[in-house]
VOGU-3710 file (C-alpha; in Angstrom, 3 decimals, decimal comma):
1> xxxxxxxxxx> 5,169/23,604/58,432  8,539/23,614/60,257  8,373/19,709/59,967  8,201/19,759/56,838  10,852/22,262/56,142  13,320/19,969/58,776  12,365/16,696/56,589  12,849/18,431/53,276  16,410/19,631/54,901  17,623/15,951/55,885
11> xxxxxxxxxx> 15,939/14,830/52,409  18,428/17,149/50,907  21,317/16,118/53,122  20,935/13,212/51,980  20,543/13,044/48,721  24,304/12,352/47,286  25,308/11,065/50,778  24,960/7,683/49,548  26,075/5,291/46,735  22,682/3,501/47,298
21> xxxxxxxxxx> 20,827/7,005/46,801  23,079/7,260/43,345  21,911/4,114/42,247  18,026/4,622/42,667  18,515/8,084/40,941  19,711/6,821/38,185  17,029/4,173/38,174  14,497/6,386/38,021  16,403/8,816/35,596  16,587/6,143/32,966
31> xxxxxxxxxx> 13,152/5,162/33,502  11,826/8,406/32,670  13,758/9,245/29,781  12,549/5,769/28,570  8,778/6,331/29,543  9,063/9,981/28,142  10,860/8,952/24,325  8,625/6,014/24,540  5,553/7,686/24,578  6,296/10,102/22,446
41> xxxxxxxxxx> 7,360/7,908/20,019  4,378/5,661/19,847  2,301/8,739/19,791  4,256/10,776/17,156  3,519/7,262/15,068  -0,379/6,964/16,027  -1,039/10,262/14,849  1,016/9,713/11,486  -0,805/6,497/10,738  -3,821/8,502/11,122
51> xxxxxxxxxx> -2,827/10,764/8,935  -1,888/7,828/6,047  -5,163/6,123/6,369  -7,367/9,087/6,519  -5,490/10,901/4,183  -5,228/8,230/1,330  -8,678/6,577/1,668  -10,342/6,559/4,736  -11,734/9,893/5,874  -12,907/10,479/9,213
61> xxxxxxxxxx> -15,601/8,243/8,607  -16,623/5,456/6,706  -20,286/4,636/5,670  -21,595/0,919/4,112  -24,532/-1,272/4,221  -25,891/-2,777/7,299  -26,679/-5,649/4,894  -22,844/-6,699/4,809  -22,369/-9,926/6,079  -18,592/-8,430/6,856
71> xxxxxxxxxx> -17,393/-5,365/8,314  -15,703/-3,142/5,979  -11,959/-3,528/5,588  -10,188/-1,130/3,706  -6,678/-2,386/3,608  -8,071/-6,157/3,933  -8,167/-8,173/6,863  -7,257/-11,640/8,300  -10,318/-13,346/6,915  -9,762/-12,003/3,534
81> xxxxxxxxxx> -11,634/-9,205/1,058  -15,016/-8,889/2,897  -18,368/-9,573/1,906  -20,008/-6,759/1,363  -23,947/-5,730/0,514  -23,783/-2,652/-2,646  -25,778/0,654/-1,507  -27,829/0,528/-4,623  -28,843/3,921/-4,501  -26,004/6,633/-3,443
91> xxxxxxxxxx> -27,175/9,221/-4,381  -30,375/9,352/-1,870  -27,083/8,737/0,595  -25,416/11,814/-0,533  -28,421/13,931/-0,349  -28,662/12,810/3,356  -25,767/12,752/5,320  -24,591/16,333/3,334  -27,544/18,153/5,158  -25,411/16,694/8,444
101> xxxxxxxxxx> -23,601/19,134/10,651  -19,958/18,949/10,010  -20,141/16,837/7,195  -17,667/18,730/5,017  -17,491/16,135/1,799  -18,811/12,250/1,088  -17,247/10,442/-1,226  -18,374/6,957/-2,946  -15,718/4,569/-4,140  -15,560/0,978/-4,358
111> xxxxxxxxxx> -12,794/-1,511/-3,694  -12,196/-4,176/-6,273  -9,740/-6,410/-7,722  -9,143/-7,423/-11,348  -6,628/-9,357/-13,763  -4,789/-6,688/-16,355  -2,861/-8,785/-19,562  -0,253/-7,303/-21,074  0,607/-9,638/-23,361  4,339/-10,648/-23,796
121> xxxxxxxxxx> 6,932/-9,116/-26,308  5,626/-10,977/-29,130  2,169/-10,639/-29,014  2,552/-7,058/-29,090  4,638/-7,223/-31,877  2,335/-9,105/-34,195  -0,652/-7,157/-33,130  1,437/-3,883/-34,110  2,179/-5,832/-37,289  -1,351/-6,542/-38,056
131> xxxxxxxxxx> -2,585/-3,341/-37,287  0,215/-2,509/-39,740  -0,875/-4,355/-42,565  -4,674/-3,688/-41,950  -3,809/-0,015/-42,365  -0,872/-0,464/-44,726  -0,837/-2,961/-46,329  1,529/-6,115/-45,788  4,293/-4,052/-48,385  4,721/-0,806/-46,865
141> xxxxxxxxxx> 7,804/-0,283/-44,896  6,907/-0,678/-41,760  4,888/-3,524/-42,067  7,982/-4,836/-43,959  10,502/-4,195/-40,846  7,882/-5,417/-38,250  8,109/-8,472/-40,430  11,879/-8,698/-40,139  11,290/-8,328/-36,212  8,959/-10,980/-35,981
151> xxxxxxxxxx> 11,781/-13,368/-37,936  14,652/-11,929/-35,751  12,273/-13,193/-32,884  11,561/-16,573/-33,704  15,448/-17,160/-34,711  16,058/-15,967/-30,662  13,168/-18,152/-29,787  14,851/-21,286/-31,125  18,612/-20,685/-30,007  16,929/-20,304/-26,378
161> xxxxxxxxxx> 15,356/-23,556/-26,892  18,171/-25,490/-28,376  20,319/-24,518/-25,153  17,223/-25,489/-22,802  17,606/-28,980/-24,572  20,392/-30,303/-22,861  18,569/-29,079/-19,565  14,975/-30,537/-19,616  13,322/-33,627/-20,877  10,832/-33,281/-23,286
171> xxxxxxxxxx> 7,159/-33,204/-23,211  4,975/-33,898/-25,739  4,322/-29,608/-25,790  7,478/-28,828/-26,263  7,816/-30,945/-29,047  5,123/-29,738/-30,619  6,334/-25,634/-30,087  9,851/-26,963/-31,233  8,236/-28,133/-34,342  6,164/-24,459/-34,676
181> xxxxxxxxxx> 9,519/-22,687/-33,945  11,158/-24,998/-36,803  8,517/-23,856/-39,234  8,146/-20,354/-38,343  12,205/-20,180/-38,746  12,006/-21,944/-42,485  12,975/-19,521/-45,075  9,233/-20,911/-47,114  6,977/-19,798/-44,065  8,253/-16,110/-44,733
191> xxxxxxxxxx> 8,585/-16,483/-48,820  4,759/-17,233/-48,569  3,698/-14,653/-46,467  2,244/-12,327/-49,094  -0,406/-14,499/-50,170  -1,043/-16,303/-46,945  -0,982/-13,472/-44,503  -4,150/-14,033/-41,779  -2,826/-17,481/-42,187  0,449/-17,335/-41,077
201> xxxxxxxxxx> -0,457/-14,595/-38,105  -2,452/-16,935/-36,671  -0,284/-19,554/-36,694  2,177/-16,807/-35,001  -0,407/-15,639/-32,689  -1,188/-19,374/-31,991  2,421/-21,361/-31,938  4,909/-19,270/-31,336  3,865/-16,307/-29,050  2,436/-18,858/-26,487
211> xxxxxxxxxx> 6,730/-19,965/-26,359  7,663/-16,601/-24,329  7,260/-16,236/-20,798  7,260/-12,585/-20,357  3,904/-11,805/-20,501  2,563/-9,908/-17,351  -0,680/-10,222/-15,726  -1,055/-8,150/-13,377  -3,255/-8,799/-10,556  -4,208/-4,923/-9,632
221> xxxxxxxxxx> -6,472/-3,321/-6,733  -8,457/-0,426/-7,574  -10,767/1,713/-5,850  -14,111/3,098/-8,559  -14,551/6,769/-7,385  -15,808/10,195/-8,262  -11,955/11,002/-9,462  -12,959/14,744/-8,954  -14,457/14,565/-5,639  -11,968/12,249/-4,777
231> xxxxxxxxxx> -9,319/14,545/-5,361  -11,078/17,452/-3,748  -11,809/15,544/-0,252  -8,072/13,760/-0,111  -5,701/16,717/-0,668  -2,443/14,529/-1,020  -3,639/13,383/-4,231  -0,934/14,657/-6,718  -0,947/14,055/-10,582  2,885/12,472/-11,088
241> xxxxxxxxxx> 3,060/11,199/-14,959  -0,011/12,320/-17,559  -3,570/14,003/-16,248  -6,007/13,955/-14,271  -9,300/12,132/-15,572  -11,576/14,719/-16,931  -14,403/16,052/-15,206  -17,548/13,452/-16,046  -15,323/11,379/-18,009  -14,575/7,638/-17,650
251> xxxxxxxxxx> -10,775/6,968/-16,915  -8,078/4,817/-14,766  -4,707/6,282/-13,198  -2,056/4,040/-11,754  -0,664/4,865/-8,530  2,757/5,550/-9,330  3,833/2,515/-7,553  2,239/-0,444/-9,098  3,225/1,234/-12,252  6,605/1,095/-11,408
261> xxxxxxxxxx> 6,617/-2,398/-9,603  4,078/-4,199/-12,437  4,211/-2,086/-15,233  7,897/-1,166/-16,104  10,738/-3,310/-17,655  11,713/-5,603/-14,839  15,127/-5,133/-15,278  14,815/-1,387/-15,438  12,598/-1,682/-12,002  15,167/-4,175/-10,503
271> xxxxxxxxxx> 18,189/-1,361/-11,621  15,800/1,314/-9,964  15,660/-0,517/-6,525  19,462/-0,821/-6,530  19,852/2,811/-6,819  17,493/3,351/-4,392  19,511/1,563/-1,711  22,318/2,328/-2,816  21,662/6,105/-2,429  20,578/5,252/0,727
281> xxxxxxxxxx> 24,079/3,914/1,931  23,768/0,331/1,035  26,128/-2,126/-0,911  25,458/-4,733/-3,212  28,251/-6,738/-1,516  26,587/-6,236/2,099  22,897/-7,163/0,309  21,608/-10,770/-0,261  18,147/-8,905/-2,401  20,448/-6,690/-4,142
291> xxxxxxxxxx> 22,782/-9,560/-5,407  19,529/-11,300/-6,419  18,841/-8,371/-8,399  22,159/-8,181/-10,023  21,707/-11,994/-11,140  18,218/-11,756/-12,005  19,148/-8,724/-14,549  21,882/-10,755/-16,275  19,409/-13,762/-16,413  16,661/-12,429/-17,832
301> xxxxxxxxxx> 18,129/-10,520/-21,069  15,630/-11,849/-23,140  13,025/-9,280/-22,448  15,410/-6,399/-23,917  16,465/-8,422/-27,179  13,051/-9,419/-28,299  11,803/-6,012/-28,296  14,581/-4,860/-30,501  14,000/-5,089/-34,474  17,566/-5,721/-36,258
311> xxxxxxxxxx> 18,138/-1,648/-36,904  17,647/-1,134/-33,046  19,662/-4,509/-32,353  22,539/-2,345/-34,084  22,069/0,566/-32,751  22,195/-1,252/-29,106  25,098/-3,078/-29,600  27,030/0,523/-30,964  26,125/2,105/-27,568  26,800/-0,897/-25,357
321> xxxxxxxxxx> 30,072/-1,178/-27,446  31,143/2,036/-26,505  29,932/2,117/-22,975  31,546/-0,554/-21,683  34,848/-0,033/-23,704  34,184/-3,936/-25,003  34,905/-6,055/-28,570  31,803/-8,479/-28,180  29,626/-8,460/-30,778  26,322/-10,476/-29,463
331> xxxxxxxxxx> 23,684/-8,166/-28,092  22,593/-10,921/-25,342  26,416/-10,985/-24,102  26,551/-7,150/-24,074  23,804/-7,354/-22,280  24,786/-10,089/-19,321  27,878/-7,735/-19,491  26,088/-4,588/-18,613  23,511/-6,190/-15,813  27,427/-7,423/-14,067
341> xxxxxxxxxx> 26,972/-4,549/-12,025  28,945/-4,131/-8,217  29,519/-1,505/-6,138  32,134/0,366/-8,194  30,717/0,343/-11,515  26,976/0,152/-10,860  26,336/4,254/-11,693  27,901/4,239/-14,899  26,229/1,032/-15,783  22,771/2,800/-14,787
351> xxxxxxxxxx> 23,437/5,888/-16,507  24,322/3,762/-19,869  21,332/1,421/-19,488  19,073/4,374/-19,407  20,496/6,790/-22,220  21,862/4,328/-24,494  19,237/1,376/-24,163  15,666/2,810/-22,674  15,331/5,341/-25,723  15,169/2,114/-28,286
361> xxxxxxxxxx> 12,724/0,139/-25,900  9,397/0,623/-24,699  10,117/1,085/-21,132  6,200/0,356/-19,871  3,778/-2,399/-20,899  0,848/0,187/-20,647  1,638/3,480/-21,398  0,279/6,746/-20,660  -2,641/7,328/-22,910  -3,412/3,983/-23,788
371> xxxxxxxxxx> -6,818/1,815/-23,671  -6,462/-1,038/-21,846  -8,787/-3,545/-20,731  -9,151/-4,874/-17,461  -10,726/-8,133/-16,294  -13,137/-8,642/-12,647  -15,437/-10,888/-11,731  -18,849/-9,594/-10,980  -20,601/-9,990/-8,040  -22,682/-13,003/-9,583
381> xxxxxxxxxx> -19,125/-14,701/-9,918  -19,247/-13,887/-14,111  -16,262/-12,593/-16,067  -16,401/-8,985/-17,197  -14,071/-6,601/-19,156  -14,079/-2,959/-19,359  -12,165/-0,903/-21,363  -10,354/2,032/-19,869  -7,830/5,049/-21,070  -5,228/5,338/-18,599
391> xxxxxxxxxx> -4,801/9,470/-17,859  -2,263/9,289/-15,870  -0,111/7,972/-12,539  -0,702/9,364/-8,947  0,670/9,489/-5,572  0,078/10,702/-2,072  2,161/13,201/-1,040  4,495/12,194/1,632  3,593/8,535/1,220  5,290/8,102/-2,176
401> xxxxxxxxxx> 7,112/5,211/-1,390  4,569/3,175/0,840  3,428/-0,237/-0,533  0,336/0,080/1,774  -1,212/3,497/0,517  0,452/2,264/-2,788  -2,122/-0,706/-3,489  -4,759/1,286/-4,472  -5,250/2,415/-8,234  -8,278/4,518/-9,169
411> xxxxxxxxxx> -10,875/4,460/-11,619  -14,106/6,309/-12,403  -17,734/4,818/-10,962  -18,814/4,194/-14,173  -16,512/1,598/-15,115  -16,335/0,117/-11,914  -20,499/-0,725/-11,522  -19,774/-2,282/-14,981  -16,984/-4,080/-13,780  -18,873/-5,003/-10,189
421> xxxxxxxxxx> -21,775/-6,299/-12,441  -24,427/-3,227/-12,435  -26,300/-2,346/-15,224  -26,355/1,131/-16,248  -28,108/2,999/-18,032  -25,899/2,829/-20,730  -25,537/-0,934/-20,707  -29,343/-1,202/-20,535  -29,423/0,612/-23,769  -26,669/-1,317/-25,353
431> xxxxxxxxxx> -29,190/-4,551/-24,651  -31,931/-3,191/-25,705  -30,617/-2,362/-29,253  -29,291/-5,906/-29,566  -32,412/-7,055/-28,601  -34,384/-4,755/-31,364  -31,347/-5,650/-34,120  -31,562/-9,193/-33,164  -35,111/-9,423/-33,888  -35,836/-10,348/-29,986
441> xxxxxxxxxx> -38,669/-10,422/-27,985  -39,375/-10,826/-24,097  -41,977/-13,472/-23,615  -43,768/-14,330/-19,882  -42,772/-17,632/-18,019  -46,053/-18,996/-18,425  -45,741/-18,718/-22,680  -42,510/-19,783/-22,698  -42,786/-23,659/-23,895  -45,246/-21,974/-26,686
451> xxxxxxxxxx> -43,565/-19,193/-27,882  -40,333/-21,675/-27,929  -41,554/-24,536/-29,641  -45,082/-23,792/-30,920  -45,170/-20,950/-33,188  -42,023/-20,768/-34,960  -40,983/-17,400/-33,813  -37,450/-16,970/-34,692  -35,755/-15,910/-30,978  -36,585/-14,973/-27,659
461> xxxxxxxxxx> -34,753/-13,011/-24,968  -34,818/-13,659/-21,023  -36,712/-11,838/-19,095  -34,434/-10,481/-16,253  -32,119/-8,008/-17,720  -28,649/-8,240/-16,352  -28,410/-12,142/-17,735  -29,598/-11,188/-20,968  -26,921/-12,926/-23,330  -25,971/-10,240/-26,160
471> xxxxxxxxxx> -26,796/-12,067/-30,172  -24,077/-11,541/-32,923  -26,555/-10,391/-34,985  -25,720/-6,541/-34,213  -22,996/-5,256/-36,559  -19,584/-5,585/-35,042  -18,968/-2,348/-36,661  -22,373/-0,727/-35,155  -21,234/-2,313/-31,853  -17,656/-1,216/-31,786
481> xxxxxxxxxx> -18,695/2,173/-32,421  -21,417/2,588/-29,778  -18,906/1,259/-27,088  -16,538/3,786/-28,137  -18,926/6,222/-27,866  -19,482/5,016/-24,718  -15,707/5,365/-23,262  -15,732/9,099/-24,737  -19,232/10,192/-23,449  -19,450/13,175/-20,314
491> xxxxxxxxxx> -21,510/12,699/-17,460  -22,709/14,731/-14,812  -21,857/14,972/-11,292  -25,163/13,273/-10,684  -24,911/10,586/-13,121  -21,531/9,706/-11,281  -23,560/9,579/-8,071  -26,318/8,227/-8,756  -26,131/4,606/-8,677  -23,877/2,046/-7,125
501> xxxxxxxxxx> -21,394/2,442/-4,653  -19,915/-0,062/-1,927  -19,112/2,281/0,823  -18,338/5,986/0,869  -15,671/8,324/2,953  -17,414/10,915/5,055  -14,793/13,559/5,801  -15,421/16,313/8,273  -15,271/20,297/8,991  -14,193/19,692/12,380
511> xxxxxxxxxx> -12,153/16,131/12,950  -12,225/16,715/16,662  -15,813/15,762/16,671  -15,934/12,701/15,275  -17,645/11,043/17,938  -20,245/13,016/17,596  -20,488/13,196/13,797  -20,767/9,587/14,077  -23,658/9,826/16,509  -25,429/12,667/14,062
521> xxxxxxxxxx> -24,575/10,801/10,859  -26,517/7,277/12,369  -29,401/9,227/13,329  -29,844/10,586/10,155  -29,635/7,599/8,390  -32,124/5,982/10,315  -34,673/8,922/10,232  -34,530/8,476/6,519  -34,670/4,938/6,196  -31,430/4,378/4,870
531> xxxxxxxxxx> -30,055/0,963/6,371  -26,266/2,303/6,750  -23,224/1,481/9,123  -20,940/3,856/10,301  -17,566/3,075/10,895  -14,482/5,111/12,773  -11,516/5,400/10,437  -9,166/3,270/12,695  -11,835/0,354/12,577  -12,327/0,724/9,130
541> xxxxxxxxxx> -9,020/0,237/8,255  -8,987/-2,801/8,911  -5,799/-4,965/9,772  -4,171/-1,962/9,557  -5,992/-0,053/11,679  -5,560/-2,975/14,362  -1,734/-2,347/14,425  -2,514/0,922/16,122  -4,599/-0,272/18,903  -1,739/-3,168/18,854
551> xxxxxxxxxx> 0,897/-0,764/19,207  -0,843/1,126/22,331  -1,234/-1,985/23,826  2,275/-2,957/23,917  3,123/0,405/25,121  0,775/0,377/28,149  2,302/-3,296/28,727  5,903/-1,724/28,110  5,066/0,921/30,782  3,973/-1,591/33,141
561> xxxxxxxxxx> 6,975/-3,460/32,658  9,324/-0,620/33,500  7,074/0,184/36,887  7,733/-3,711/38,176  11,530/-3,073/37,443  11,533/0,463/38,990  9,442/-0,975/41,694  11,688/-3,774/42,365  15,029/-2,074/42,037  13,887/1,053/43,994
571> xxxxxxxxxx> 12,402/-1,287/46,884  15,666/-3,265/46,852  18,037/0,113/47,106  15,952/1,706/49,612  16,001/-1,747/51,500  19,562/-1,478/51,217  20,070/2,063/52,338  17,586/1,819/55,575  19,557/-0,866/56,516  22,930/1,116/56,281
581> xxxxxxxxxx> 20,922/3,670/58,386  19,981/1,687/61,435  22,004/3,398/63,910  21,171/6,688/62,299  17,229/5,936/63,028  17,817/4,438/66,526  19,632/7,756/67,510  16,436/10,181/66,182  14,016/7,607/68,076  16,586/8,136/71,274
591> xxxxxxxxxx> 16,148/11,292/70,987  12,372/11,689/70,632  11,461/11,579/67,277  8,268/9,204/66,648  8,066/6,719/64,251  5,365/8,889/61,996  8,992/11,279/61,453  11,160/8,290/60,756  8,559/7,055/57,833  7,822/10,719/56,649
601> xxxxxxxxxx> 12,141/11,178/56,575  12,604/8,189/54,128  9,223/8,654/51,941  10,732/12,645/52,032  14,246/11,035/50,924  13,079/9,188/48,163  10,447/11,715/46,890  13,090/14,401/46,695  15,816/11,837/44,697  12,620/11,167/42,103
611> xxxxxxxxxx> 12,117/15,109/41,918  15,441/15,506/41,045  16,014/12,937/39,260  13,146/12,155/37,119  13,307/15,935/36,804  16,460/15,095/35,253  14,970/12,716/33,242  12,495/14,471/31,421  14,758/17,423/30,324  16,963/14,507/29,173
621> xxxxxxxxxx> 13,736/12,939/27,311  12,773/16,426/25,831  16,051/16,853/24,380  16,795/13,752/22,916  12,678/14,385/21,363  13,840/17,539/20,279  16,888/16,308/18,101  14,615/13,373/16,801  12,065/16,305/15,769  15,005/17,941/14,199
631> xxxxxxxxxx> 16,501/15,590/12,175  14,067/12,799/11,777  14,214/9,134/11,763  14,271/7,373/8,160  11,784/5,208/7,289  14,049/1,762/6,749  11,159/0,209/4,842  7,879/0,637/2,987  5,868/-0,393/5,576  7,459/2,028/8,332
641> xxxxxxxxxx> 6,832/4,719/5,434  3,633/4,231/5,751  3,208/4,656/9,513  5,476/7,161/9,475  3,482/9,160/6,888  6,265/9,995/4,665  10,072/9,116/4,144  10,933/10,464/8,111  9,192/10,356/11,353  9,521/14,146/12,821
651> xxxxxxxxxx> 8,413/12,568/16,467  7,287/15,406/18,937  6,335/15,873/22,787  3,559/16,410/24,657  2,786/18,311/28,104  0,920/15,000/28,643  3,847/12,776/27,746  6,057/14,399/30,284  3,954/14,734/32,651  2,811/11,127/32,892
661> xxxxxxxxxx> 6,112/9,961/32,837  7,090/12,379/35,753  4,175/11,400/37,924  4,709/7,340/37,012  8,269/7,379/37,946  7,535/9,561/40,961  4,263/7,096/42,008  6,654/4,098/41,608  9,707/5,651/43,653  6,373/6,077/46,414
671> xxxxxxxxxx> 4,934/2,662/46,538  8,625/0,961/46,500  9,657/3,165/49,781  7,064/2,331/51,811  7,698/-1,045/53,216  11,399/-0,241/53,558  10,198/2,889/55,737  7,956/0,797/58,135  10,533/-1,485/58,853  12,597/1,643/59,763
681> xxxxxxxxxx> 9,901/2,721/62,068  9,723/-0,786/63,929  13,459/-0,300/64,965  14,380/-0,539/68,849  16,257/2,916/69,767  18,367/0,701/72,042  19,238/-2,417/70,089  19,827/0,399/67,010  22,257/2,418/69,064  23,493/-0,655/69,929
691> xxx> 24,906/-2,252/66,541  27,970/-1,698/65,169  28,775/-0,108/61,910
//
């Protein structure tokens, strides 16, 4: 005991009476701040990333078919959307795994992509103006100032193309849509409109509409869920614009950020984005994407004046007028004038954009409320539409602004097994009244060529339902009617459940026990007979869920980095300062010390400068943790909004994270001392005593 009092006494000595011992201090005092923020850090951001993927999608747990050629990939991965095998039958799944301990909620959903037209300016015009007439008649007032629109239109049409004339050569089209602009701008094509009108819409529809490029197609994600026990299981679902989809009704909501990105006016998105950085502490001047923006806006007026009938067209040019304190008296130059934005007058600009333009334009393709229809391919690779009402947009809270938790839109099951290619019940019914209207029968394979070409019967429908092809025989009327009876009809929980569903999220009472909900979930799947893979969250994530285990990798390989430095730069120093020693050790071997003291004295030394030091070290590293936790570090992008779970990263400390930062440093100081402290033990008292300072 008293030798190791006497070596922790010289190891204290010691300890500042060196430049050397200064040096390997602060060596390992930077390495454990940087091992202690580090892991921290990279922790802080694991266990937000968990909380964006299980909290927007995933669950704990994720549950498919064993018959997937693929493994499920939530948030896609490298190889593309997977391939994966339907669970035909969910609800025998749900009646399984909910009898599982733990299991707190299952949810089914589906992840699908479709096409989404919205038509450009003026094919929404003339279909307002047809509706118009249909209703109206082609007199009434309306119909009469949609009419006006429409000419104001074609006039912009042609002045575009007369400018684009000295810019292109042209093709035989664009003769052909100069020559359909020239006679939809002829004072005769609107004197004979009255009498002529189906005619002259279709030329319209046919000629002229085709000549804008704004349309939008939108190429959307959605995932087909039980909306209501979607919104129970996932708590950071929040309504943002409209409602939530009824209970048992068939419905769509927009995440609030494709709806923004794809849905809005592009200029008023573009002028949104500017803001947003700008708020942020960014100029246009320092900003190559916000210039592009600026010049884009000022570019791209067109989709502002064609939506303007001359009355609006007035009232627009009154308010940019007197906004921007100008004489010019053309809208489109207003316009360019307004979209000139910089760093001094963009707010101003903003303000007037949206209080003296938005209120005259429709500011969204799809609005709130509307029925849209929306375009997939089946699993059998044919094209099929479904017709949806759109509720309402949605976010996640805390992840309002992340493009990856943003891709998703939602929509109920119902539409989405039509979409995906099942047949419903509904749709089942549907053929079977065409089939009874059309006068069809089903006939056997073997009395086919007979019942085709030998007894005169009038038609004959396959035999497999589900390629049935529907006759035009049914009234449209009848038709129309039962599929709007079908968009407004209320179904039970169990008629949501019951049927298709690609995968479903399994979320739990207790997430600690994952591993073995996974274990008790697989079991009783199997004891059932239900062929079903289970999935951890993190995997099922997919590419996404890779960038964790990416990210602990590089930290482990970061960590090993810093113990080669430390290793090398401690070995070096101590090198250095047993060398300095020499005379020092020959004079305790001289006087009887053995060579076990000698290496005990400088593995003492250097234990004692890492327990102060890297002592030192992680105070420093809890500090600087503890401002981070205080104030937060901004998420710079969408994707780091994402993996921070929410606009700032609130990082915070472990017992573990300081302690294995402590004990690395301190195992590294060790190992680099000890083949500096044998060669101090194989000095010759003598030839030590001997050498000069």
């Amino acid at each position: 005991m008293g030798k190791v009092k006497i070596l922790f006494e010289i190891a204290l000595r010691n300890l500042f009476a060196s430049k050397i011992n200064f040096v390997i201090g602060a060596v390992v005092f930077a390495g454990t701040v940087l091992v202690v923020v580090g892991s921290a850090l990279l922790d802080s951001v694991d266990v937000s990333m968990a909380k964006s993927i299980k909290g927007s999608v995933a669950g704990d747990m994720q549950v498919y078919s064993a018959k997937s050629k693929d493994e499920l990939a939530l948030f896609g991965s490298m190889g593309g959307d997977p391939d994966l095998s339907p669970v035909q039958d969910f609800g025998k799944v749900y009646a399984v795994l909910s009898k599982v301990p733990n299991v707190k909620s299952i949810v089914p959903m589906g992840i699908n992509n479709a096409l989404v037209a919205g038509g450009n300016t003026v094919d929404q015009t003339l279909a307002t103006l047809r509706n118009e007439i249909k209703a109206h008649g082609v007199t009434s007032e309306k119909s009469r100032s949609l009419q006006t629109h429409v000419r104001q239109m074609v006039e912009l049409i042609a002045t575009d193309r007369k400018k684009l004339d000295v810019l292109r050569q042209k093709t035989r089209d664009d003769v052909e849509t100069d020559e359909a602009v020239a006679t939809a701008s002829a004072p005769a094509f609107w004197d004979g409109f009255d009498k002529d009108t189906d005619s002259k819409l279709e030329f319209l529809e046919n000629h002229i509409a085709p000549a804008v490029s704004d349309a939008d197609l939108m190429w959307i994600s959605y995932i087909g869920t039980n909306l209501e026990d979607f919104a129970a299981a996932f708590d950071r679902v929040e309504i943002v614009d409209g409602t939530a989809v009824p209970k048992g009704h068939r419905g769509f909501l927009f995440n609030k950020l494709v709806y923004e990105d794809q849905v809005k006016l592009k200029s008023a998105r573009r002028l949104d984005k500017i803001k947003d950085a700008k708020d942020s502490g960014i100029k246009i001047t320092d900003d190559a994407t916000l210039q592009r923006f600026v010049k884009e806006n000022k570019a791209q007026t067109r989709e502002i004046s064609l939506q303007l009938d001359p009355m609006e067209t007035k009232q627009a040019v009154a308010a940019l007028q007197k906004g921007l304190a100008s004489q010019t008296a053309d809208l489109d130059g207003l316009l360019k004038e307004l979209f000139d934005t910089n760093d001094d007058n963009f707010y101003p600009r903003y303000k007037l954009y949206y209080e003296g333009l938005v209120p005259l334009l429709e500011l969204y393709r799809v609005k709130i409320g509307d029925t849209f229809t929306i375009t997939a391919f089946t699993r059998s690779g044919f094209v099929q539409s479904v017709n949806v009402k759109v509720y309402g947009t949605f976010q996640f809270k805390g992840l309002e602004k992340a493009g990856l938790s943003g891709a998703f839109n939602m929509m109920d099951l119902v539409s989405f097994r039509q979409l995906y290619g099942h047949l419903s019940n509904d749709k089942l019914a549907e053929i079977a009244e065409i089939k009874k209207t059309g006068g069809a029968k089903e006939v056997s394979r073997d009395n086919a060529e007979a019942e085709l070409f030998g007894g005169g019967n009038e038609v004959v429908a396959n035999v497999e339902p589900g390629v049935i092809e529907e006759k035009e025989r049914l009234d449209p009327g009848a038709r129309a009617a039962q599929r709007e009876a079908m968009t407004h009809q209320v179904y039970s929980h169990d008629e949501m459940n019951n049927g298709l569903a690609i995968n479903a999220a399994v979320l739990l009472e207790d997430p600690a026990k994952l591993e073995q909900s996974m274990k008790d979930v697989e079991a009783a799947a199997k004891q059932n007979g239900l062929e079903l893979k289970v999935m951890h969250w993190q995997a099922a994530a997919g590419f996404i869920g890779n960038m964790i285990m990416v990210s602990k990798v590089a930290l482990y390989f970061a960590v090993f980095i810093v113990f080669v430095v430390l290793l090398v730069i401690i070995n070096n120093a101590v090198m250095m300062a047993t060398m300095q020693r020499v005379k020092e050790i020959g004079t305790l071997r001289a006087i009887g010390s053995q060579k076990s003291f000698v290496l005990n004295m400088i593995v003492t030394e250097t234990v004692v400068l890492g327990l102060v030091f890297g002592g030192l070290g992680v105070v420093i590293g809890m500090v600087i943790m503890a401002l981070l936790g205080h104030f937060g570090i901004p998420a710079g992008s969408e994707e780091l909004y994402f993996f921070f779970s929410g606009p700032r990263l609130f990082p915070t400390v472990s017992a573990w994270n300081l302690l294995a930062a402590f004990l690395i440093v301190l195992f590294v100081s060790l190992v680099s001392t000890l083949y500096p402290a044998f060669l101090a033990t194989r000095v010759s008292p003598l030839r030590a005593m001997q050498t000069d300072d």
